[in-house]
Structures are given as structure tokens and as C-alpha cells.
C-alpha positions as CSV (number, residue, x, y, z in Angstrom):
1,X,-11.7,-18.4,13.1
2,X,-14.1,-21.5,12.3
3,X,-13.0,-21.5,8.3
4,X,-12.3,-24.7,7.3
5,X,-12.5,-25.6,3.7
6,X,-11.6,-29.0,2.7
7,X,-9.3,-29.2,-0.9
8,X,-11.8,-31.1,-3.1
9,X,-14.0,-28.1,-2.8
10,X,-11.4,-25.3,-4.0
11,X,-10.2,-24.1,-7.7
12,X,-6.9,-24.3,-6.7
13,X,-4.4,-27.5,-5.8
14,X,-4.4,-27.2,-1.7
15,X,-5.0,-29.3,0.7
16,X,-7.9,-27.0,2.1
17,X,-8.5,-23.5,3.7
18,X,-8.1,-23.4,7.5
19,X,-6.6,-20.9,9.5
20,X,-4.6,-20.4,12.5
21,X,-5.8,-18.8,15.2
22,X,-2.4,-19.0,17.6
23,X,1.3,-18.3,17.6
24,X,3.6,-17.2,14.8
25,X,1.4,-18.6,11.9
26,X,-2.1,-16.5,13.2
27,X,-4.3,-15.4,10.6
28,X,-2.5,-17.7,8.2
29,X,-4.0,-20.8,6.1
30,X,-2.2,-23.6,7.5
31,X,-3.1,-25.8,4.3
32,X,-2.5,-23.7,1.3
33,X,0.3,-24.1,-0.6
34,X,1.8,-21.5,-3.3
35,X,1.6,-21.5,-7.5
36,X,5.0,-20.5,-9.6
37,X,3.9,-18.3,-12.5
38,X,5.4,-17.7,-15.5
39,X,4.3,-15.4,-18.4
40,X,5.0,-17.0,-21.8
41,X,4.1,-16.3,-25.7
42,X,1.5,-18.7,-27.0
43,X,1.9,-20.1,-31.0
44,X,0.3,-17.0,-31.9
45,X,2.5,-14.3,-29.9
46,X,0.1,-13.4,-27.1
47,X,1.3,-13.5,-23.3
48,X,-0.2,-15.9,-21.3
49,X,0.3,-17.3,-17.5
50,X,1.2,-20.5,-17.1
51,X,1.6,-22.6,-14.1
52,X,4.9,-24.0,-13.9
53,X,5.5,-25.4,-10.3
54,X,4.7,-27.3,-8.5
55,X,5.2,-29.6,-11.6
56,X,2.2,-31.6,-11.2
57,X,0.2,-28.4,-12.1
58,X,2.4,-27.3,-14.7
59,X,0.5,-25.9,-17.6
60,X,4.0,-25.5,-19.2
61,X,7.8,-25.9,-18.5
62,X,9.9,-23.4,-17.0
63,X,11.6,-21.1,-19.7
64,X,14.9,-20.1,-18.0
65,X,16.7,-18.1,-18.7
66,X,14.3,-15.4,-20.1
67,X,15.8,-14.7,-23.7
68,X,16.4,-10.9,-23.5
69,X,17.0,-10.9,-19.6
70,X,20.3,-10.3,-18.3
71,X,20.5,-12.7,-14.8
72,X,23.4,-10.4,-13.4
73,X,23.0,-7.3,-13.1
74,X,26.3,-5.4,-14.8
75,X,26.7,-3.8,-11.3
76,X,26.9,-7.2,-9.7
77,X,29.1,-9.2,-12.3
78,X,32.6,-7.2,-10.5
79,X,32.7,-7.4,-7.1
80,X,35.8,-6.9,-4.9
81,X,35.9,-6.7,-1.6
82,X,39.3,-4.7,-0.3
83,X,40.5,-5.0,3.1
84,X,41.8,-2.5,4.7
């Protein structure tokens, strides 16, 4: 595949778009990297996306954790293991 993009000309923070053409990685763009999303509510109470890794991209920080959103499941938080 003769793709090759270099970084300065892309919308998004990679180092380019080139493919590999052999071994494990074929078919996969060797230079991209990946985005963390997170959907927050603005000032005025409307979800938006922000970027919030890698950090210098960050459009916001990292709300963690989620108000509302139980980490452990119930089902997770007692776990015995019996031997036998």
C-alpha cells in the first residue's frame, strides 16, 4: 500500500498515515496514535466530547469517577474463592 501521509497534513495529532504492508501489524497505520474521549456537561447542561488524553490534546480534564457510576459492579465487590 503506497499511502503515506505525513502528520502536518492531518486533522488529527499523529505522526502521519502509513501502512504496513507485512507481518503481524499488515493493514495497520504504523504512525497513528489513539484519542481518550470523554463525554461531559458544558456550563449550560449539554453533553459534549472532549479530548482528554493524551494530555497535550486535552480539551478538558478527566472527570473520574463518573458521579452516578458505580466502579464495581455489586456482583464483583464479594468474591470468595473456596477450595475444595
Amino acid at each position: 500500500n503506497a499511502i503515506s501521509i505525513p502528520g502536518e497534513q492531518l486533522i488529527v495529532p499523529w505522526n502521519g498515515v502509513k501502512f504496513s504492508i507485512s507481518g503481524d501489524e499488515r493493514g495497520q497505520n504504523m504512525l497513528g496514535s489513539g484519542l481518550i474521549g470523554q463525554y461531559q456537561k458544558n456550563r449550560e447542561g449539554n453533553i459534549e466530547l472532549h479530548i482528554i488524553y493524551p494530555f497535550e490534546f486535552a480539551t478538558s480534564e478527566m472527570i473520574f469517577p463518573l458521579k452516578g457510576f458505580n466502579i464495581i459492579p455489586q456482583a464483583m465487590k464479594c468474591v470468595s474463592i473456596e477450595s475444595g
